[in-house]
VOGU-3710 file (C-alpha; in Angstrom, 3 decimals, decimal comma):
1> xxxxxxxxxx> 18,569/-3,555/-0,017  21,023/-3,236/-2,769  19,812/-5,583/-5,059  15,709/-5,021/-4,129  15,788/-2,466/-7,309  17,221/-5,105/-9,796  14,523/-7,612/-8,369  12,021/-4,666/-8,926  13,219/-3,971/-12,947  12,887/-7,255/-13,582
11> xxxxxxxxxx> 9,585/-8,084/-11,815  7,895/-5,133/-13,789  9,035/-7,373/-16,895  7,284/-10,314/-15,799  4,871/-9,931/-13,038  3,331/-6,878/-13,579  2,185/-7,764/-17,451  1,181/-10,881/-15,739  -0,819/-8,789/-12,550  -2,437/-6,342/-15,548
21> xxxxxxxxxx> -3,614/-9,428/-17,425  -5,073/-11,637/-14,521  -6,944/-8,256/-12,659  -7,409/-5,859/-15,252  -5,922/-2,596/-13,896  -6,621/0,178/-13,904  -5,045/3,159/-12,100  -5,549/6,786/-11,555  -3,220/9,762/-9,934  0,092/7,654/-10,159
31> xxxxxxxxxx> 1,289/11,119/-10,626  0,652/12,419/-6,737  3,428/9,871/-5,664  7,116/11,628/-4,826  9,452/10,375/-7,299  11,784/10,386/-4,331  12,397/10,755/-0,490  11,054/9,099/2,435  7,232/8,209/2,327  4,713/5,951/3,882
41> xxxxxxxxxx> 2,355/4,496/1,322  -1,061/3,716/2,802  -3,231/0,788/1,665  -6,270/-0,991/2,252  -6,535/-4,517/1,767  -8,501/-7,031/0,223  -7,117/-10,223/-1,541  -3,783/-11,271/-1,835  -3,461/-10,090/-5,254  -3,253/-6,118/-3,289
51> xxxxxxxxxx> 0,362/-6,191/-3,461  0,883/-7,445/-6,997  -1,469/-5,049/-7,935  -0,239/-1,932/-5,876  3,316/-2,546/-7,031  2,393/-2,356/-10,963  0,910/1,019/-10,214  3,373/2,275/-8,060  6,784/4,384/-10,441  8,710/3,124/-7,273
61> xxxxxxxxxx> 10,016/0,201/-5,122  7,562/-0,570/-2,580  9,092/-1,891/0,418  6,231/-3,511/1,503  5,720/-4,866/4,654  3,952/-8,610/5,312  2,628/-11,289/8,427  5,506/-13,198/9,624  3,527/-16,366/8,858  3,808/-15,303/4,643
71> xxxxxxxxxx> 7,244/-15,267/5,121  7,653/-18,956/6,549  6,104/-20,583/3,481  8,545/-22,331/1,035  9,133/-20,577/-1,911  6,953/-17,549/-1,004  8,955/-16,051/1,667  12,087/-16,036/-0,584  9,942/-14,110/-3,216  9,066/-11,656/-1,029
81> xxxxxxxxxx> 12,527/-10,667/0,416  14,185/-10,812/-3,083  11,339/-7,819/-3,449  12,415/-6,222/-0,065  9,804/-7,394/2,087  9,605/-7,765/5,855  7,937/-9,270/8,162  6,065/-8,645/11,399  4,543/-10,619/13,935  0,937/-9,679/13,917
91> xxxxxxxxxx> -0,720/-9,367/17,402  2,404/-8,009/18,961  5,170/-5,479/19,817  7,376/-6,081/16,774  10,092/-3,407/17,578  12,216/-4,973/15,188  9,666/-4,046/12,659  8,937/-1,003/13,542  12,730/-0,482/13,080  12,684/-1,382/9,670
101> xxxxxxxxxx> 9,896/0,686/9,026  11,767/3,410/10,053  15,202/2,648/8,433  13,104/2,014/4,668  12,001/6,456/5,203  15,104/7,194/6,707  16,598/5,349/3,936  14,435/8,261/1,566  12,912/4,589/0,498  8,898/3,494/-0,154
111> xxxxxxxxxx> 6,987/2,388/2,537  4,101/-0,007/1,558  1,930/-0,942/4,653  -1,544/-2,321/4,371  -3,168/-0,119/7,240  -5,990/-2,312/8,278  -3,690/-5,008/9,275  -5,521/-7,844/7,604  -7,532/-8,442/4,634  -10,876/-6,834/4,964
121> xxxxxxxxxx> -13,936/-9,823/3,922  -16,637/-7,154/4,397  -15,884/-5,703/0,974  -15,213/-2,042/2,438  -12,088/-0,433/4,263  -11,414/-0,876/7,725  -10,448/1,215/10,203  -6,744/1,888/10,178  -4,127/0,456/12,719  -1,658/3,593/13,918
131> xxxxxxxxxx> 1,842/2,102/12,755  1,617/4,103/9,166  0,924/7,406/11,095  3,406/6,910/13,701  6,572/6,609/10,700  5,379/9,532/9,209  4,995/11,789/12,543  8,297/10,273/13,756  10,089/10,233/10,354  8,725/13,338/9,500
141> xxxxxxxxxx> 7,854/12,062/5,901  4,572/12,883/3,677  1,522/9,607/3,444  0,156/8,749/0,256  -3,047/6,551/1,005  -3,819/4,238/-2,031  -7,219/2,767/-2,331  -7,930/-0,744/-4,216  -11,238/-1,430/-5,225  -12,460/-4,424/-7,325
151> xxxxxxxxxx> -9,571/-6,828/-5,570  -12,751/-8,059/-3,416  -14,602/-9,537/-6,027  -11,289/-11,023/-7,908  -10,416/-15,037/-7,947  -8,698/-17,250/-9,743  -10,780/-17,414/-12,982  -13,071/-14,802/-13,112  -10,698/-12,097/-13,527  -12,529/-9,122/-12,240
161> xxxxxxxxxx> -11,311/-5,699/-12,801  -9,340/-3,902/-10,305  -8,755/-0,184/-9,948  -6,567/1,701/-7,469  -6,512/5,401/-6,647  -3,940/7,329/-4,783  -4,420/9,900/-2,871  -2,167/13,533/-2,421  0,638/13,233/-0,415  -0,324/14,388/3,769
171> xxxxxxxxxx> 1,960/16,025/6,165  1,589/15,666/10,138  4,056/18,153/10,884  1,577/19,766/13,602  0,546/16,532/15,000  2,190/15,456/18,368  4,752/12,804/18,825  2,485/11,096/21,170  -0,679/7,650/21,255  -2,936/10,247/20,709
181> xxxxxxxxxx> -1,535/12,035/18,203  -1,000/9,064/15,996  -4,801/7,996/16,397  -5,522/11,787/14,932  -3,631/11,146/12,262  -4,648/7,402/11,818  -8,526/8,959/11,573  -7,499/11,466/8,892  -5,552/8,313/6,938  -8,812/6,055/7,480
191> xxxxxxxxxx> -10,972/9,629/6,081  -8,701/9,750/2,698  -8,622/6,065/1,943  -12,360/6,124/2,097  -12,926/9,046/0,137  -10,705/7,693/-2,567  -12,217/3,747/-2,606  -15,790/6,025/-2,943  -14,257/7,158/-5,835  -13,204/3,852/-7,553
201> xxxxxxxxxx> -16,969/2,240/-6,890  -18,465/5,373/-8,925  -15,065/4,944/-11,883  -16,556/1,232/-11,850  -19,927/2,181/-12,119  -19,006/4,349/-15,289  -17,208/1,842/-16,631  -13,441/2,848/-15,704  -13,201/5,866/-17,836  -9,463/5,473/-18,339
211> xxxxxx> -9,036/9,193/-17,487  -9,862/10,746/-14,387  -8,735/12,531/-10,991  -8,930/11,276/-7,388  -10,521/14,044/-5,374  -7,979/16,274/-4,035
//
């Protein structure tokens, strides 16, 4: 991972600029994210122009975790690990994923994993997959949720403005090592990346004041 923060410095050069021209973006309560330690960023997901977007918003490297099949494409899948991302096999036990996942928080690295799984076409969140909760419970290590709004809408050539949100950090410290105990938590992630994508529909509907605060 030694050379995944060079990749980042120069990426926020190029590609962001790029990512904030193409989707307008627009982002409030960068501030709640640690500026370091372990933590387990959780997003939902709409377009493939999430992660672009979620990186330019995040002060940190995002390992981000992506579907095995991404990864197998020529060209792309050597982008993505230059970045630090992984793979998974979706539909599966991937222990060597959940591994990784593991070793990034352990590591006192970013954790980027879009919680729903897949891209959501209904236009609205999901309902989140356990893997984010079980890290943190296991790890012990705070979640941020981030919530993209906008991305739904966006295509190549109409440009539509996207706005993310993130949340403040969330401890499962009392929450048992256990199935059941990562669904709890899981519910409580799916709650807060709600709340905060209700948020960015009413910033949109007043025209993305360029100040404001994610509810607490």
């Amino acid at each position: 991972m030694n050379a995944v923060p060079l990749v980042w410095k120069a990426g926020r050069i190029t590609l962001a600029p790029l990512t904030k021209l193409f989707a307008p973006l627009r982002c409030y309560g960068m501030e709640r994210i640690p500026p370091t330690g372990g933590v387990v960023l959780a997003l939902n997901h709409f377009s493939w122009i999430d992660p672009p977007a979620f990186g330019s918003s995040c002060p940190r490297v995002v390992y981000f975790m992506a579907k095995a099949e991404a990864h197998r494409v020529p060209g792309v899948g050597q982008l993505l690990r230059s970045f630090g991302t992984f793979a998974v096999r979706r539909g599966e036990s991937d222990r060597e994923a959940v591994r990784t996942m593991k070793q990034i928080v352990a590591d006192e690295h970013a954790l980027g994993l879009f919680v729903e799984g897949t891209r959501q076409k209904a236009g609205i969140p999901g309902a989140v997959l356990p893997g984010a909760a079980m890290v943190a419970v296991q790890e012990n290590v705070p979640v941020v949720c981030g919530a993209i709004h906008g991305s739904q809408f966006w295509k190549p050539g109409n440009f539509h403005p996207v706005s993310i949100a993130w949340g403040e950090p969330m401890r499962f410290a009392d929450i048992p090592r256990s199935g059941k105990g990562y669904r709890e938590a899981s519910g409580l992630i799916s709650e807060e990346i709600l709340r905060l994508w209700h948020f960015l529909v009413g910033m949109h509907e007043l025209g993305r004041p360029r100040v404001a605060t994610p509810p607490a």
